[in-house]
TORBAKE-905026 format. One record per residue (C-alpha): x, y, z; residue in three letters. Coordinates in steps of 0.1 Angstrom, whole numbers, plus 5000, padded with zeros to 4 digits. Example, Ala and Ser with C-alpha at 12.3 -4.5 7.8 and 13.67 -1.06 7.14 Angstrom:
2
@c1:5123; c2:4955; c3:5078; type:ALA
@c1:5137; c2:4989; c3:5071; type:SER
END
This chain:
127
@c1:7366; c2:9167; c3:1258; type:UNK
@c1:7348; c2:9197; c3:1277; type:UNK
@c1:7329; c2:9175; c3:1296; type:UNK
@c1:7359; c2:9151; c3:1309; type:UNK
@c1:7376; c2:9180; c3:1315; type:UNK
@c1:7349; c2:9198; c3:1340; type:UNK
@c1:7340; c2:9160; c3:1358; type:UNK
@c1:7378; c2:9163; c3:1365; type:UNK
@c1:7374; c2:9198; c3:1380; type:UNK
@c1:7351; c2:9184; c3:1399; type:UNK
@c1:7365; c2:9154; c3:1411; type:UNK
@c1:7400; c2:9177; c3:1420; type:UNK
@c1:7378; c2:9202; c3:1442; type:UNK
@c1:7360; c2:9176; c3:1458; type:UNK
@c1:7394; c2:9158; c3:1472; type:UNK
@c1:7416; c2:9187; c3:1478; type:UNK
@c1:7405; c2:9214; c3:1505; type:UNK
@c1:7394; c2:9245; c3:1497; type:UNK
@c1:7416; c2:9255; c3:1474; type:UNK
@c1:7396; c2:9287; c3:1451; type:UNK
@c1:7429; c2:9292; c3:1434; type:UNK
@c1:7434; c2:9261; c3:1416; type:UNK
@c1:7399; c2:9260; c3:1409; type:UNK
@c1:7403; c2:9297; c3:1391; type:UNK
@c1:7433; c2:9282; c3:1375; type:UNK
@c1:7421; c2:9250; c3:1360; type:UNK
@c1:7382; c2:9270; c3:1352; type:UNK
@c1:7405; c2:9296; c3:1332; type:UNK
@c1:7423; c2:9270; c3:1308; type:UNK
@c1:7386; c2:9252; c3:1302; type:UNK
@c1:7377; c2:9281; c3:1289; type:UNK
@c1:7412; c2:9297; c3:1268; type:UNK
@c1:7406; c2:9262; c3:1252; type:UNK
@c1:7390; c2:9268; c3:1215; type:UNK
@c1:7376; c2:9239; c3:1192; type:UNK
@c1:7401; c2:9233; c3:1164; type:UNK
@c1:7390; c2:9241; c3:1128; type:UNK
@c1:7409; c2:9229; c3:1101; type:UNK
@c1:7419; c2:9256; c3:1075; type:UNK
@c1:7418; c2:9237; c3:1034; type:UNK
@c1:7432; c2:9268; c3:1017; type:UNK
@c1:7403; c2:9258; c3:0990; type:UNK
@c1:7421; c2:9226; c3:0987; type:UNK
@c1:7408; c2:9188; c3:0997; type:UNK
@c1:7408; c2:9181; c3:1030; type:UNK
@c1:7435; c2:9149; c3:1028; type:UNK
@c1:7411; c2:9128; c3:1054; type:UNK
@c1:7383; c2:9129; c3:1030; type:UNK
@c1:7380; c2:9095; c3:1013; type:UNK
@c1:7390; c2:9095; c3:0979; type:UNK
@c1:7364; c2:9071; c3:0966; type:UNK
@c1:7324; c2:9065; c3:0978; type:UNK
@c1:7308; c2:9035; c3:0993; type:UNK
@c1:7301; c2:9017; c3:0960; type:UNK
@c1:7336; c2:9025; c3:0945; type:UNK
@c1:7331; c2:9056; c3:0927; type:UNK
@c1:7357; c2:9084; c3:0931; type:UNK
@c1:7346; c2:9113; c3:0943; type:UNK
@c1:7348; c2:9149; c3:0929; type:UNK
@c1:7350; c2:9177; c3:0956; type:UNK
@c1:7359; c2:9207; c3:0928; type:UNK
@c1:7336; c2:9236; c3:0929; type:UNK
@c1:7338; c2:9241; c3:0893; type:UNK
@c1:7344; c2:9217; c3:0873; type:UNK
@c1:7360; c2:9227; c3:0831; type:UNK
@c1:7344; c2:9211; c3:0805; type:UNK
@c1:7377; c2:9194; c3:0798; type:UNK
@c1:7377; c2:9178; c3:0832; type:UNK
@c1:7343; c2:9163; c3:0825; type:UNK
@c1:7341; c2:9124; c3:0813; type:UNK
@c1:7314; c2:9105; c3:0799; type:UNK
@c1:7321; c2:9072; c3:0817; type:UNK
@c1:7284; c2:9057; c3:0807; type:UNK
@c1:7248; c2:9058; c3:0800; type:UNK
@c1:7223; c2:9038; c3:0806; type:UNK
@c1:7196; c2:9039; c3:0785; type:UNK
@c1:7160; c2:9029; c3:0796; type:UNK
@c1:7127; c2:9022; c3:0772; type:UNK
@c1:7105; c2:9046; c3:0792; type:UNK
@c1:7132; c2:9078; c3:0785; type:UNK
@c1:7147; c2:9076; c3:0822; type:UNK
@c1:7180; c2:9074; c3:0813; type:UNK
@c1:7206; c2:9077; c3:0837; type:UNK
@c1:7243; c2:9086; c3:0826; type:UNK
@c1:7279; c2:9085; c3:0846; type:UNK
@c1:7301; c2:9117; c3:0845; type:UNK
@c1:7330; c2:9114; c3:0862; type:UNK
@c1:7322; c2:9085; c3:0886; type:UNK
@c1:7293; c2:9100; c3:0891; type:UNK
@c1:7256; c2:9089; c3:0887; type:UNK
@c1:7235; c2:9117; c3:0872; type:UNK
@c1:7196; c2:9123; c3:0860; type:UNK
@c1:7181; c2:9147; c3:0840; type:UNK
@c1:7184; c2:9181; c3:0857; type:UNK
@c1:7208; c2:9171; c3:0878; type:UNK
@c1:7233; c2:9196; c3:0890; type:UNK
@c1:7274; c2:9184; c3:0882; type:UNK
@c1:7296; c2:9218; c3:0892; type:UNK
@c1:7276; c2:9248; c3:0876; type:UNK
@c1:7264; c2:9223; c3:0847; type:UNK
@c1:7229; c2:9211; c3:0846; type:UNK
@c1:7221; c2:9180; c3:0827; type:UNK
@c1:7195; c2:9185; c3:0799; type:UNK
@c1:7190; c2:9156; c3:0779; type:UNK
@c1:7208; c2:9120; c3:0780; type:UNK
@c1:7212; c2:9102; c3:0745; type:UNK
@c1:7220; c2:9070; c3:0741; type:UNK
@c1:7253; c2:9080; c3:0730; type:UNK
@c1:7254; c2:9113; c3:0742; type:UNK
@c1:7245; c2:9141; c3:0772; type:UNK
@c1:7236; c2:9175; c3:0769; type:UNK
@c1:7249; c2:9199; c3:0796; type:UNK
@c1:7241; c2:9237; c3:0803; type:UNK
@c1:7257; c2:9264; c3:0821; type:UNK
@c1:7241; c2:9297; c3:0814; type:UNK
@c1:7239; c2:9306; c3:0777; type:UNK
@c1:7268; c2:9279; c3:0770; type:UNK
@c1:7258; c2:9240; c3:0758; type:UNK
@c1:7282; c2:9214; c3:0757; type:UNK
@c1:7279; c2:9176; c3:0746; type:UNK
@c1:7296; c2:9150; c3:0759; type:UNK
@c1:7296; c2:9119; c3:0736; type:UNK
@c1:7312; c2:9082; c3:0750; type:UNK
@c1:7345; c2:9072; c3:0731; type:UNK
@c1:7340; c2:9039; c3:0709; type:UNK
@c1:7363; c2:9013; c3:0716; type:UNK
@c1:7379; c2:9000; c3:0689; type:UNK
END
C-alpha cells in the first residue's frame, strides 16, 4: 500500500508543475498512515480457521483444564511409538499440549504432567 501510494506521489509531481505544497501535503499523510494491528482481547482472532488442513479442529487456548482435555484415540505401534489424539490433536511422547507434557501413551491410556501434578486420560468404551 506504501509503495502504490509513493509511485502515485510521484506520478502527481511529475505531471503537475512545481507545486512543493501538495507534495508536503500528500508526503505528510504517507507518513500519519500507521499499519493496522488487530487487538484479540486474549480472545480468537474470528479469521483464524476453525479446523486444520486434514480436518482437525484446532485449539488456540493457552492453558488448557484437565476437563477440557479429550482422549479422542491412540494408536498403538509394536515398536512402543505410539502416537495418541487429544483434542484433535496428534501428539508423541514429550510432546507439549498447553502446559501438559505427554509421558507415556498406553494402549488405553495417556499419562500427562504439569509440574508436580499427573493426570490420566483413559478412551471411553463404547458400548
Amino acid at each position: 500500500m506504501v509503495k502504490i501510494t509513493k509511485i502515485f506521489v510521484l506520478i502527481i509531481m511529475l505531471m503537475l508543475p512545481a507545486s512543493p505544497c501538495l507534495f508536503e501535503v500528500m508526503a505528510e499523510e504517507v507518513k500519519q498512515k500507521e499499519e493496522f494491528v488487530y487487538n484479540d482481547h486474549d480472545k480468537r482472532d474470528p479469521l483464524w480457521p476453525l479446523v486444520n488442513a486434514s480436518g482437525a479442529i484446532l485449539n488456540y487456548d493457552k492453558d488448557l483444564m484437565v476437563a477440557d482435555m479429550v482422549l479422542d484415540g491412540i494408536m498403538v505401534d509394536n515398536t512402543g511409538n505410539n502416537v495418541a489424539i487429544i483434542n484433535g490433536m496428534i501428539v508423541n511422547l514429550n510432546d507439549k499440549i498447553s502446559f501438559f507434557i505427554v509421558k507415556t501413551i498406553n494402549s488405553d491410556s495417556v499419562v500427562l504432567k504439569k509440574g508436580e501434578e499427573t493426570v490420566t486420560l483413559k478412551l471411553k468404551k463404547e458400548e
